[in-house]
N, C-alpha and C positions, 0 to 999 in steps of 0.2 A: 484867741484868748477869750476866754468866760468870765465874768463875773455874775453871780450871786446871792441874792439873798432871798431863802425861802421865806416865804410870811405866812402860808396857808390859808390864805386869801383866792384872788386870782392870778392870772400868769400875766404879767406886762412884761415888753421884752424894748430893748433898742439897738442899734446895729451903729457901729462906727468904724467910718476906713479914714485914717488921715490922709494929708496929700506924701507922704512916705509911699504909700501903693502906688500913686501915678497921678493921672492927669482926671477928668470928670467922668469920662467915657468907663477908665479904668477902676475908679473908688464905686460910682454904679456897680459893675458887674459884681465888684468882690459883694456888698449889700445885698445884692439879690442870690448870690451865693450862700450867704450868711442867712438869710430869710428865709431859703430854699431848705435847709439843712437844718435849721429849728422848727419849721412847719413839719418837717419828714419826723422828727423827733420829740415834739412835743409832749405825745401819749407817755416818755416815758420820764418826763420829768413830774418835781411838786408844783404847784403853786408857788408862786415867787416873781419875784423882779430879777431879770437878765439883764447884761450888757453884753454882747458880743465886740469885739473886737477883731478888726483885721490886720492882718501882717500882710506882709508882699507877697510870700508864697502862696497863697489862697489864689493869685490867679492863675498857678500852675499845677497846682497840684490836682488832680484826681479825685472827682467827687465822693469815689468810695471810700479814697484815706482820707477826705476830711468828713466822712460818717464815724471811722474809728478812730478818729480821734478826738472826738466830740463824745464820743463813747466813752473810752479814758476817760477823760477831761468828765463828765457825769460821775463816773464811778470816784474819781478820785476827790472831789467836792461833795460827797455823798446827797445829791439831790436829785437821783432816782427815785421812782414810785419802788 
């Protein structure tokens, strides 16, 4: 899940996995998941404050379908460059 709001400032961002994902071992990895996947994607976002959010799926899933769907998820919030 994304949250945004562009401000056309700089880019801050923050990352949260509740204990819903798992145990410490497991809300880590989803974080660095979630880190991992807005670093790759940055170039194409505005300036803005993010929240990421994690679901449980995030530890299963395939890191190229959570690129398209953070893709989605850009285009449909319209906070592409």
């Amino acid at each position: 899940m994304l949250f945004a709001v562009p401000d056309g400032r700089e880019c801050s961002v923050g990352f949260v996995a509740s204990k819903k994902i798992g145990n410490a071992v497991k809300r880590a990895r989803a974080k660095r998941r979630l880190r991992a996947l807005f670093l790759k994607m940055i170039p194409m976002l505005k300036n803005g404050k993010y929240v990421l959010v994690a679901k449980p799926p995030i530890l299963d899933t395939p890191f190229n379908e959570l690129e398209k769907a953070f893709r989605r998820a850009i285009k449909r919030l319209d906070i592409g460059q």
